[in-house]
C-alpha positions in Angstrom: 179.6 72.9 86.7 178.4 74.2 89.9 174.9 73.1 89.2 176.4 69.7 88.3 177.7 69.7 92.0 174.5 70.5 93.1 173.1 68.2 91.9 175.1 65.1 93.0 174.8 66.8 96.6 171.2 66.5 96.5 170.7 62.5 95.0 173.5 61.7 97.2 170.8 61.0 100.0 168.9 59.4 97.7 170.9 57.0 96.4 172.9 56.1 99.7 168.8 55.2 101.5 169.2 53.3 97.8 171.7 51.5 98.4 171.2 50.8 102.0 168.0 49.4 101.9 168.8 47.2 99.3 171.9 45.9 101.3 168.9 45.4 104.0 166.4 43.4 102.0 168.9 40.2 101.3 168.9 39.5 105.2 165.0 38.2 104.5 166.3 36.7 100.9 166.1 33.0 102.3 162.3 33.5 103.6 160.9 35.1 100.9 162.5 32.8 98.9 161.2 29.7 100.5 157.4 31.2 100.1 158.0 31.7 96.6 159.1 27.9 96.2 156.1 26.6 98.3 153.7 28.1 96.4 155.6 27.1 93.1 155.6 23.7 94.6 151.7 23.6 95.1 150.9 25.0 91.7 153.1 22.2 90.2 151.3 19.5 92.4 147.8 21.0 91.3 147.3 21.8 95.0 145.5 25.1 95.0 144.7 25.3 98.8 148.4 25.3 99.3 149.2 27.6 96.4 146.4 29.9 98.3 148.0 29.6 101.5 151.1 31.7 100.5 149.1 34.9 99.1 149.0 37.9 101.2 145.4 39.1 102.7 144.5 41.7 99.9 145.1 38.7 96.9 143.2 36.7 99.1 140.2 38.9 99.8 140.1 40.4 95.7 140.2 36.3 94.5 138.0 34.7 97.3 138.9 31.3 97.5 141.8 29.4 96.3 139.8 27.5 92.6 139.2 31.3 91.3 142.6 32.1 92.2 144.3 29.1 90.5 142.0 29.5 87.9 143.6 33.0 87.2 146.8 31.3 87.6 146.2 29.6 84.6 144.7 32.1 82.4 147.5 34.7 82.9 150.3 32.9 84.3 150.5 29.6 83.1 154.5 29.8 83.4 154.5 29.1 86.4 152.3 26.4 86.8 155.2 23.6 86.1 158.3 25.6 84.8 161.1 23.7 83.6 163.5 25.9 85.0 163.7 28.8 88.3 166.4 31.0 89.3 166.5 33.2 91.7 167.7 36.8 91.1 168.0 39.9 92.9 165.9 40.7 95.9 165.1 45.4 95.6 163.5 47.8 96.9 161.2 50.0 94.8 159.2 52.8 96.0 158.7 51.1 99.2 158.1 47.6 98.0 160.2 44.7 97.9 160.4 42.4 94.9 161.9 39.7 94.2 163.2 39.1 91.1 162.8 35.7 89.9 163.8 33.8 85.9 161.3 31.3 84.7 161.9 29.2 82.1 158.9 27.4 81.0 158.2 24.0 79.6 157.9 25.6 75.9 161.4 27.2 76.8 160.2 30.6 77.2 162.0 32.7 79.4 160.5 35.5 81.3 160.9 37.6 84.8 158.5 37.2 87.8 158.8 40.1 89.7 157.1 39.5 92.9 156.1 41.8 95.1 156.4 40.8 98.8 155.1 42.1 101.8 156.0 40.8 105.6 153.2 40.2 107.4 152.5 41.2 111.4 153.7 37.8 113.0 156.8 38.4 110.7 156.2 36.0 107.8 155.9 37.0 104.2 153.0 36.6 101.5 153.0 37.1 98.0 151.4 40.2 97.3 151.5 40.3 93.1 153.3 38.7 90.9 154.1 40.7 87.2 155.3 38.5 84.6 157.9 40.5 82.3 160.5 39.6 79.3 163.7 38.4 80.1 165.9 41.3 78.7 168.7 39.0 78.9 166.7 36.5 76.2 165.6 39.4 74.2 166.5 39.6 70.4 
């Protein structure tokens, strides 16, 4: 039992930086979401200059330019080219990046979770840093 005690002692700490940083991160919620729209709006208007535009500096610099990029779009993320369907979920912290947590429904009606990883830039705006396309665990069978 004492161990028990311990224990809680010790990831108390851990889980109250937890919990504040993730009561911190939906202050920026509104920005980061706008980003993710705007570059959800260019893919759906076949705009890849603009879709380009809302990448951070090291997606930029490992794709190039913005037709390599959209043609990875494509290839790997096609979901989110036109999705039918967008909601936004919860904004977190984990390990020191923050993610937002977004449904997609596509046109096909597959549902899946785009976790993108954000990362606020020096004149205070965001970029999209990665994007990780995951099943829905609500949808799953």
């Amino acid at each position: 039992m004492h161990k028990k005690i311990i224990a809680v002692f010790l990831a108390l700490p851990l889980f109250l930086t937890a919990v504040s940083l993730r009561a911190e991160a939906p202050a920026d919620q509104p920005a980061i979401i706008s980003v993710i729209e705007q570059q959800l709006q260019a893919f759906s208007e076949g705009n890849p200059q603009q879709a380009f535009s809302h990448a951070a500096p090291s997606i930029k610099s490992r794709f190039g330019n913005a037709d390599y990029f959209m043609s990875m779009v494509r290839q790997g993320y096609d979901i989110l080219i036109a999705p039918k369907s967008v909601e936004f979920l919860e904004i977190e912290q984990v390990e020191g990046r923050l993610i937002q947590r977004v449904r997609v429904i596509g046109q096909d009606g597959a549902s899946r979770i785009a976790l993108y990883e954000m990362q606020q830039q020096e004149d205070g705006s965001w970029k999209i840093s990665g994007c990780y396309l995951t099943q829905d665990p609500d949808l799953a069978v």
